[in-house]
C-alpha positions as MATLAB code, in Angstrom:
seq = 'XXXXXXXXXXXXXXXXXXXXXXXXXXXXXXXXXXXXXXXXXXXXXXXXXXXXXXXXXXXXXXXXXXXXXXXXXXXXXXXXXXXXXXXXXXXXXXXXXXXXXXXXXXXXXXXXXXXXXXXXXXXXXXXXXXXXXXXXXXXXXXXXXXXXXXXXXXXXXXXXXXXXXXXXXXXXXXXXXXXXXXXXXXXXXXXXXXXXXXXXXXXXXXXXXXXXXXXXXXXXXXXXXXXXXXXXXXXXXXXXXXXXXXXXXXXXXXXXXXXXXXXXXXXXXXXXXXXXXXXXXXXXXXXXXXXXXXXXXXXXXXXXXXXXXXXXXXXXXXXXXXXXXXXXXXXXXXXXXXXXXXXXXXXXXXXXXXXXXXXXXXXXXXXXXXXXXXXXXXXXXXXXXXXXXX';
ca = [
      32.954    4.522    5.478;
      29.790    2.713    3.458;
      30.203   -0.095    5.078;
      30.364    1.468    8.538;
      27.342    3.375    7.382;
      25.409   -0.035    6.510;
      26.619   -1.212    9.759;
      24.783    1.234   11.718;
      22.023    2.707    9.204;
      18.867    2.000   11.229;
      20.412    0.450   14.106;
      17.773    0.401   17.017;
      20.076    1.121   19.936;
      18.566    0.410   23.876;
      20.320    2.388   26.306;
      20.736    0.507   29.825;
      22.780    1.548   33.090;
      25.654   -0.809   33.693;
      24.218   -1.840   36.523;
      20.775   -2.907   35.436;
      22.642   -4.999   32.631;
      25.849   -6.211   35.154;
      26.813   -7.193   38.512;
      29.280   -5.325   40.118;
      31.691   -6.316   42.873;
      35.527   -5.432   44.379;
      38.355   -7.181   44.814;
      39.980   -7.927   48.620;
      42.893   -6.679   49.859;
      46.335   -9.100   48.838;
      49.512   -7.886   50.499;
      52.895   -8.127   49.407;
      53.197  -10.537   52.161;
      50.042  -12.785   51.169;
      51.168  -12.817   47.518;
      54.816  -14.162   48.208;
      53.595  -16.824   50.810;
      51.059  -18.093   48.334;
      52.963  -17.817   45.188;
      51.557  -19.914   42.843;
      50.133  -19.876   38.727;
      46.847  -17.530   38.881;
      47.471  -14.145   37.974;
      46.458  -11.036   40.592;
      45.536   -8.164   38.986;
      45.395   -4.792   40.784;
      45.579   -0.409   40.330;
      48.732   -0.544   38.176;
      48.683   -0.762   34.278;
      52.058   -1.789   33.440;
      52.343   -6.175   32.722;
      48.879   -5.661   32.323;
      47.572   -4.866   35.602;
      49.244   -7.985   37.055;
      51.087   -7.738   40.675;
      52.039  -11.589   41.128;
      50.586  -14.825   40.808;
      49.079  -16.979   43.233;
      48.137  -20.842   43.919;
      44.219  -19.997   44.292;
      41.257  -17.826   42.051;
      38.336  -15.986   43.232;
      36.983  -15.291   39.597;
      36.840  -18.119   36.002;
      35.901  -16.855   32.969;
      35.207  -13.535   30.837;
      34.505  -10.254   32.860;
      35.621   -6.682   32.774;
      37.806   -4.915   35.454;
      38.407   -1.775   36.100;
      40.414    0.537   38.871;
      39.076    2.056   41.213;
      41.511    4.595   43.057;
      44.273    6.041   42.343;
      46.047    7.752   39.219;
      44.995    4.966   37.105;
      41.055    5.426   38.249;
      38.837    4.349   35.576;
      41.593    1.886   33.660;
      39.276   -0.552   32.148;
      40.404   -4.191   30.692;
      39.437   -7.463   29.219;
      39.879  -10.503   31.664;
      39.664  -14.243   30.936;
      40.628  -17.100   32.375;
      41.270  -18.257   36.377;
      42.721  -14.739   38.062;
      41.945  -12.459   41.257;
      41.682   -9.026   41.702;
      42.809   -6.826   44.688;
      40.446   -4.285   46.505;
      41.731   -1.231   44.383;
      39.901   -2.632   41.709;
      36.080   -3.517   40.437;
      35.231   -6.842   38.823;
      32.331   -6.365   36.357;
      29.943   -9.382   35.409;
      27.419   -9.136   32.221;
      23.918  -10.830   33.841;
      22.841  -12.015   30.299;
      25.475  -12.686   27.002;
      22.754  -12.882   24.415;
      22.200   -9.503   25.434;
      25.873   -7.786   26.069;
      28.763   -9.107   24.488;
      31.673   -8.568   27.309;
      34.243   -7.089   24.395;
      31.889   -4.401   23.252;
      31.694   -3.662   26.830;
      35.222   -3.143   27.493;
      35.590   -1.224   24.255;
      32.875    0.747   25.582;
      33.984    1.556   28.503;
      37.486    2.933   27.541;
      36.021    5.670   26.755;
      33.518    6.454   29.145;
      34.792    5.330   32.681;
      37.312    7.765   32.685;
      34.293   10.913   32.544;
      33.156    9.624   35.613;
      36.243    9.505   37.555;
      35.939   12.141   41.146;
      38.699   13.513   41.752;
      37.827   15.324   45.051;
      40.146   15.466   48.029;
      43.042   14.449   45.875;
      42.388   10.938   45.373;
      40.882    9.848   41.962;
      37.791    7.508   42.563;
      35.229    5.435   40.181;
      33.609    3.152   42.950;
      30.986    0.934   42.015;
      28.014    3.057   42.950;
      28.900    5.641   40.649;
      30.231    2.932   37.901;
      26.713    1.540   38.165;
      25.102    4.742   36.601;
      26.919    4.902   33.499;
      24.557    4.319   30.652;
      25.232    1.621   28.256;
      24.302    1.319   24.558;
      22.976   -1.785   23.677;
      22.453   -2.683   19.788;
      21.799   -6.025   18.339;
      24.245   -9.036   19.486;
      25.322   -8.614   15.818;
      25.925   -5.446   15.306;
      28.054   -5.635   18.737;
      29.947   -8.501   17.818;
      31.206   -7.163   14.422;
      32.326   -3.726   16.090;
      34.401   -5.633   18.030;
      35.920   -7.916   14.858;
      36.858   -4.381   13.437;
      38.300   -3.081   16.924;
      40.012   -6.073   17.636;
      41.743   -6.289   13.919;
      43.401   -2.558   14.891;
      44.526   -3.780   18.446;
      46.096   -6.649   17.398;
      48.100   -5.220   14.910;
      49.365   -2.653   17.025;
      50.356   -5.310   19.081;
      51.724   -6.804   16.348;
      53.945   -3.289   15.713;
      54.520   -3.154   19.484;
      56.335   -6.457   19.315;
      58.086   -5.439   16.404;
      59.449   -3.006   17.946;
      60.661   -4.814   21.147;
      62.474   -7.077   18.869;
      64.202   -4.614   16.712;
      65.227   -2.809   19.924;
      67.219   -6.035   21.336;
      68.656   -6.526   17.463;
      69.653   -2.877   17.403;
      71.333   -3.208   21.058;
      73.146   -6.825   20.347;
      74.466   -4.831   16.741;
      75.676   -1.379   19.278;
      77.367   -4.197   21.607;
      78.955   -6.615   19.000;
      79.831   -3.549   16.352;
      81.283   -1.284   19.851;
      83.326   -4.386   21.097;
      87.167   -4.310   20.147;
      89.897   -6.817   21.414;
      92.786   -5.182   23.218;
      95.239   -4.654   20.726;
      92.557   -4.081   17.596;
      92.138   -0.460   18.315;
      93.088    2.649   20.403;
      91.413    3.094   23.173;
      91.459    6.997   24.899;
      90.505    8.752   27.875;
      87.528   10.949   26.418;
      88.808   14.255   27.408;
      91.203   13.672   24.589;
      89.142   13.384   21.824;
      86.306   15.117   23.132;
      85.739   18.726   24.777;
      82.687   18.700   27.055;
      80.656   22.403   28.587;
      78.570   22.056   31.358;
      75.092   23.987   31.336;
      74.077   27.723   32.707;
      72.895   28.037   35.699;
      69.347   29.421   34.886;
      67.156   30.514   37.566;
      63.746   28.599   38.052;
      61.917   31.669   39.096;
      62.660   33.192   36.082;
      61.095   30.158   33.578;
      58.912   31.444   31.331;
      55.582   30.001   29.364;
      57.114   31.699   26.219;
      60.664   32.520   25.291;
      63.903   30.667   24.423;
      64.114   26.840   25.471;
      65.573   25.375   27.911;
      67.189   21.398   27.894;
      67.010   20.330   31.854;
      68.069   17.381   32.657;
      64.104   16.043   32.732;
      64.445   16.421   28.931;
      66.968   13.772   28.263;
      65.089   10.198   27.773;
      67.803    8.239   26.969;
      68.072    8.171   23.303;
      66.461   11.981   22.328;
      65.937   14.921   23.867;
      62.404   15.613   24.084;
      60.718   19.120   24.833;
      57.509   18.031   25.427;
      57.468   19.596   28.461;
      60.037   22.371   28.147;
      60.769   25.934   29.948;
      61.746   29.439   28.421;
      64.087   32.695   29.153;
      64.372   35.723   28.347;
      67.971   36.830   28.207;
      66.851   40.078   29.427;
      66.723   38.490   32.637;
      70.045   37.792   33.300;
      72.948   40.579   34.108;
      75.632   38.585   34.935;
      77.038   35.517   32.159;
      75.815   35.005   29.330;
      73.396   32.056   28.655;
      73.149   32.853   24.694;
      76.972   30.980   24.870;
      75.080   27.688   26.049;
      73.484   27.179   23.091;
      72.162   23.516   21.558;
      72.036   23.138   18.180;
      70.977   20.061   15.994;
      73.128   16.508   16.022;
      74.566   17.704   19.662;
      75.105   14.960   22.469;
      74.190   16.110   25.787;
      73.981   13.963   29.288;
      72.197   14.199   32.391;
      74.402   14.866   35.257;
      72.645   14.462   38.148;
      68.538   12.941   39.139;
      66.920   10.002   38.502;
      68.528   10.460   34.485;
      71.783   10.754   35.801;
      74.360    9.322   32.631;
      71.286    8.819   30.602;
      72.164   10.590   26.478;
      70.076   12.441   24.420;
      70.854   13.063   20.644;
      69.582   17.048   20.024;
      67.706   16.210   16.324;
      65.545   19.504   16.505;
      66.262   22.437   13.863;
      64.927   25.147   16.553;
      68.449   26.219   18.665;
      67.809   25.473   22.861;
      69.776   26.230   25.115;
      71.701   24.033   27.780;
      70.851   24.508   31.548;
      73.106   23.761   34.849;
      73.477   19.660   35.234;
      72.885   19.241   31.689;
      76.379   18.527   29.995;
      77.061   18.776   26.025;
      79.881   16.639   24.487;
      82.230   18.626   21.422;
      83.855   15.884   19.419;
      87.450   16.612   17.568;
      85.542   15.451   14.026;
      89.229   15.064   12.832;
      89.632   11.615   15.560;
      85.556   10.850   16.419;
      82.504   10.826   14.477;
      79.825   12.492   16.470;
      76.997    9.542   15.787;
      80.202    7.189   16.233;
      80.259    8.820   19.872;
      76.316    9.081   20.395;
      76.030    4.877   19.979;
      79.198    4.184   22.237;
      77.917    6.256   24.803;
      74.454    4.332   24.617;
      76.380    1.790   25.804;
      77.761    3.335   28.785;
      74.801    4.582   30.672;
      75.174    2.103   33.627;
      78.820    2.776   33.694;
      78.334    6.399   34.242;
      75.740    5.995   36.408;
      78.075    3.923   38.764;
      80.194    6.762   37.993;
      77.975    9.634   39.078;
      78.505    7.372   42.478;
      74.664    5.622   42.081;
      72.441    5.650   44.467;
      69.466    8.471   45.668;
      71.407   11.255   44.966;
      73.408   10.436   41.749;
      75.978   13.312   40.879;
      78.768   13.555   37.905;
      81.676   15.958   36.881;
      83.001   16.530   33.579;
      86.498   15.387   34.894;
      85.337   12.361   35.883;
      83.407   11.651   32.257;
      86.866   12.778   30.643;
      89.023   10.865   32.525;
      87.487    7.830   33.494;
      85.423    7.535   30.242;
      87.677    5.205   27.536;
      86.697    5.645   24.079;
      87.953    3.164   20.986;
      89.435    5.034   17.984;
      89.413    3.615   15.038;
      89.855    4.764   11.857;
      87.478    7.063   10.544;
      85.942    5.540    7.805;
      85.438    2.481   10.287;
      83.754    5.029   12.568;
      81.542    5.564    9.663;
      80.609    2.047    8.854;
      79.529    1.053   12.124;
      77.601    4.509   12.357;
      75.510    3.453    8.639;
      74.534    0.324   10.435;
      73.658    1.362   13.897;
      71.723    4.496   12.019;
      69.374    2.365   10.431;
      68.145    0.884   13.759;
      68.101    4.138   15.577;
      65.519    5.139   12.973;
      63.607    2.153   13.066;
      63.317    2.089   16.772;
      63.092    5.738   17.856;
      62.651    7.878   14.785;
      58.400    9.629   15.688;
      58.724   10.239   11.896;
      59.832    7.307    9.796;
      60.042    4.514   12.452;
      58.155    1.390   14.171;
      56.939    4.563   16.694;
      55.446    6.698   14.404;
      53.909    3.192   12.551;
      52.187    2.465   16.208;
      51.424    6.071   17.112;
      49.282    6.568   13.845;
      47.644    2.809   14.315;
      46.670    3.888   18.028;
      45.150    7.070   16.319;
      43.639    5.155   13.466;
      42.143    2.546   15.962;
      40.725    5.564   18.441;
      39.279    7.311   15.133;
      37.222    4.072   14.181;
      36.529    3.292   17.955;
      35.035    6.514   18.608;
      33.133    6.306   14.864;
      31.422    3.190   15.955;
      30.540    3.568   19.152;
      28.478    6.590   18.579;
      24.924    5.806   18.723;
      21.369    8.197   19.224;
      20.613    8.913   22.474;
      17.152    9.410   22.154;
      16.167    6.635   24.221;
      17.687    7.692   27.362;
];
């Protein structure tokens, strides 16, 4: 914090518009069409933020060099990034050009601007704008070249090292699923192998009423709330059991290390491991698997049937309207038995990269969650200047 402090202490900051300080143009419109029929080594960039912004790659470039992008319509309205290099942009998106670099240094601008595009996104009509007219107004603090340039050394240093954590991550995930395939793989002959339904009872979920969710209450798991390794209940529903005369959804009840599955949607055969200490409650669609502990380890089961989630989405019958039936999961489903204490083995090994890839509390996530904190803390610390200029 002292040196931040002697960073900025007596800072004279001049506050510009973007546009008296940058040029401002769009991209043109690239179909699907035009990008296949001039594939080629140039990256397009366009609305979307996944790979980057980049829809394809073509054999010409309407832009060299540094600029700033950013999106124009659309969900993603107000997406800023860093370009460089020989690319295009489509006509969903705003190519941003800094008139003089002794004066604006382009990453200070993009740091900037991810936090203030965003605040002057319109969303009238339903459609998310920032066009360039209105991108031109934003107001633009501009301290000494210096002063910019070593904000964005100290921005930079958090980014890339949750980059850094990010590929971690991605790494330890592929590790963690070669281990689950290579530890789950048994030659014919090496081990048992059993229809699940008989080493494993399954309940399907309640059928709770939607008009009867509640903002408060008792949760609810829907099928929404299985991600394919947890359950989450970020965005959950609640009952009262008052509501309901007839059954009893109190007997559906989730309670901490259970396996459920999504039986039907877009999730369909997709797992979640219940690792919450507050009891939920399972709804219709959602199913919950009830190991005999004296044949199958319950994690021993949770890591096998990672493995199976394209299997019983086949199963389920694929594709738009995906459906499966307990019978099918216990009949269909084969399970290897092996010995207990095997069971256990495997499970101490495949633990260990379940927390180090998906654990929000002692994992690579939590590790990247607090850096993306950390860096937004610092971010926000030193771009705050006086405004009494403006």
């Amino acid at each position: 914090m002292s040196y931040l402090d002697k960073l900025l202490h007596g800072v004279e900051v001049e506050w510009k518009t973007l546009g008296e300080v940058c040029i401002l143009s769009r991209g043109r419109v690239m179909s699907k069409e035009y990008l296949a029929e001039n594939a080629g080594e140039y990256p397009v960039y366009s609305s979307q933020t996944a790979n980057n912004g980049e829809i394809g790659k073509i054999k010409t470039f309407d832009h060299d060099g540094e600029a700033v992008t950013w999106t124009t319509d659309g969900a993603n309205a107000g997406t800023v990034f860093h370009r460089t290099g020989k690319f295009s942009i489509t006509n969903v998106c705003g190519l941003i050009k800094v008139k003089n670099i002794e004066e604006l240094n382009y990453k200070f601008l993009f740091y900037w601007l991810s936090i203030e595009a965003k605040k002057h996104v319109y969303s009238g009509m339903g459609n998310p704008k920032l066009m360039s007219n209105q991108m031109a107004k934003i107001p633009i603090p501009i301290p000494p070249l210096s002063v910019q340039k070593e904000i964005v050394r100290i921005l930079d240093s958090f980014t890339e090292l949750t980059a850094e954590l990010t590929a971690e991550l991605t790494a330890r995930k592929k590790q963690y699923d070669y281990y689950r395939e290579k530890l789950l793989s048994f030659e014919e002959g090496d081990v048992e192998w059993k229809p699940l339904g008989e080493v494993c009872d399954f309940q399907n979920g309640f059928a709770f009423q939607s008009n009867l969710f509640k903002d408060s209450g008792l949760p609810i798991v829907r099928i929404t709330n299985i991600n394919g390794v947890n359950v989450d209940l970020s965005d959950v529903k609640y009952f009262s059991p008052d509501d309901y005369n007839s059954g009893n959804p109190l007997n559906y009840a989730i309670v901490k290390g259970d396996i459920l599955i999504a039986m039907s949607g877009a999730t369909t055969g997709k797992i979640g491991y219940y690792n919450l200490d507050e009891k939920a409650y399972l709804n219709q669609r959602v199913g919950k698997f009830i190991p005999n502990k004296e044949l199958l380890n319950n994690r021993f089961l949770f890591h096998f049937l990672l493995t199976k989630n394209e299997f019983l989405y086949v199963l389920a019958g694929g594709g738009a309207q995906p459906n499966l039936s307990s019978n099918a999961i216990k009949e269909k489903l084969l399970i290897p038995i092996p010995p207990l204490s095997e069971q256990e083995r495997i499970v101490a090994i495949l633990d260990k990269f379940d927390v180090l890839t998906t654990s929000i509390s002692e994992g690579l996530p939590r590790e990247i969650e607090l850096r993306k904190k950390q860096y937004e803390y610092y971010r926000d610390l030193l771009l705050t200047f006086p405004k009494n200029n403006i």
